[in-house]
C-alpha positions as CSV (number, residue, x, y, z in Angstrom):
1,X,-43.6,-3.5,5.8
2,X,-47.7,-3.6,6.4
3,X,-48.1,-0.9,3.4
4,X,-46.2,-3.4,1.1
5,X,-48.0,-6.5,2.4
6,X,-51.3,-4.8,1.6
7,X,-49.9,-3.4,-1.6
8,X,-48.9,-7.5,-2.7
9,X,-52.3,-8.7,-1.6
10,X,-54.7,-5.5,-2.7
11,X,-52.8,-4.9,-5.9
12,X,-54.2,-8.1,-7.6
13,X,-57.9,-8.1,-6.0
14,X,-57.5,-4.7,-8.0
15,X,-56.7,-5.6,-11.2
16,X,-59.0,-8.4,-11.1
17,X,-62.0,-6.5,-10.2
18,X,-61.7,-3.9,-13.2
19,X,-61.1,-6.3,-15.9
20,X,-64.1,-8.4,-14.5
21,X,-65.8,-5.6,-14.6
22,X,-64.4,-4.4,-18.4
23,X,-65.2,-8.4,-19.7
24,X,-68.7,-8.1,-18.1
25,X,-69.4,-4.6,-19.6
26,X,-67.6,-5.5,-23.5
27,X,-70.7,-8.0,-24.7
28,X,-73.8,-5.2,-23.6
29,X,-71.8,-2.3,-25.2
30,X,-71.2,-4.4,-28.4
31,X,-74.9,-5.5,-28.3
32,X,-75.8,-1.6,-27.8
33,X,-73.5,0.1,-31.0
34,X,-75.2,-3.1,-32.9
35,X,-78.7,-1.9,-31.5
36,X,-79.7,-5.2,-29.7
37,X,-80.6,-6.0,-26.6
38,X,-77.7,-7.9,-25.6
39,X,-76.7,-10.6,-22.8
40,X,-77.3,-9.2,-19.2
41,X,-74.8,-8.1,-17.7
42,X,-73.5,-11.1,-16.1
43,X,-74.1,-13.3,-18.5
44,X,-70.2,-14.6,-18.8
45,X,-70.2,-15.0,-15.3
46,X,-73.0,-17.3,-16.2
47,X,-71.4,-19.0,-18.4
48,X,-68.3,-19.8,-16.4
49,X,-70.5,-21.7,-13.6
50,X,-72.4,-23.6,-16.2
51,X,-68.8,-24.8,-18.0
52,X,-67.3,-25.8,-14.3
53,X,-71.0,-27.7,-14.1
54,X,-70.0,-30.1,-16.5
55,X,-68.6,-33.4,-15.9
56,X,-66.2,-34.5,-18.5
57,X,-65.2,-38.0,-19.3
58,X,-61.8,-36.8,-20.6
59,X,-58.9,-36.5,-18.0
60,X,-56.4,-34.1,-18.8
61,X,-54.1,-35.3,-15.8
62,X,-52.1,-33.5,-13.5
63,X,-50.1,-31.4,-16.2
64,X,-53.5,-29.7,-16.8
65,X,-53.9,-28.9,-13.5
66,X,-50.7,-27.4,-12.8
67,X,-51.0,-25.5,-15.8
68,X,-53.8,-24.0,-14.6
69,X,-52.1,-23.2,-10.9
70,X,-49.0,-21.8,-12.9
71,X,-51.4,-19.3,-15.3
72,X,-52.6,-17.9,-12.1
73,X,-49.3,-17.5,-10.3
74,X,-47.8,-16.1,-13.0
75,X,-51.0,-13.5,-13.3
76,X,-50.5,-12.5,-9.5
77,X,-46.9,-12.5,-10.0
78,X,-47.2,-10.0,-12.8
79,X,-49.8,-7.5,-11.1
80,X,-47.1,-7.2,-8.3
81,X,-44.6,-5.7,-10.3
82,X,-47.5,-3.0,-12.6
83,X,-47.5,0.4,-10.5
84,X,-51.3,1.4,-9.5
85,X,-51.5,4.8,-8.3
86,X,-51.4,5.2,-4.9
87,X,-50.0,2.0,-4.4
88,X,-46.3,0.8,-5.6
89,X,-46.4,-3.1,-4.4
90,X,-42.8,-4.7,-6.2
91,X,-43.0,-1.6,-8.5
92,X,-40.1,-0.1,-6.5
93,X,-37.8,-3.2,-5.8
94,X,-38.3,-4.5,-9.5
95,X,-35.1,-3.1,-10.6
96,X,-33.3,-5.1,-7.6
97,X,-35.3,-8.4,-8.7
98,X,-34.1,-8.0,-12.1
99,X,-30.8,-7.5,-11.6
100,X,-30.9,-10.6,-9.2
């Protein structure tokens, strides 16, 4: 019970720390084959903070919001059911979902 409780909650942090980490790397490599000097490292991380920054005058509404909530849930919901090795998480009981 506790092994697939960690497996739900660690699976994600997982999967979310390596593509950070792949997105962060993908810009110096580029700027390196090219033979620049390229962003730093952290550069879209960066850029993220300075696009929350910004105050729009535009409203999107609510439907924008929960957009937004529903891109993540469905993100988690879909690292829960990809096997890492090591850890199984809804890997296992995906065959009982489906059917379901």
């Amino acid at each position: 019970m506790y092994n697939l409780l960690f497996d739900m909650i660690f699976m994600p942090l997982v999967a979310f720390v390596v593509g950070l980490g792949l997105v962060l790397m993908m810009r110096r490599v580029r700027a390196k084959i090219e033979r620049r000097v390229g962003p730093p490292v952290l550069q879209p991380i960066y850029d993220i903070l300075k696009l929350y920054a910004k105050t729009t005058q535009i409203s999107h509404g609510y439907m924008h919001d929960i957009a937004v909530m529903m891109l993540l849930g469905g993100y988690i919901a879909s690292m829960l059911f990809l096997p890492v090795p090591g850890m199984n998480g809804l890997a296992a009981q995906a065959d009982l979902i489906t059917l379901l």
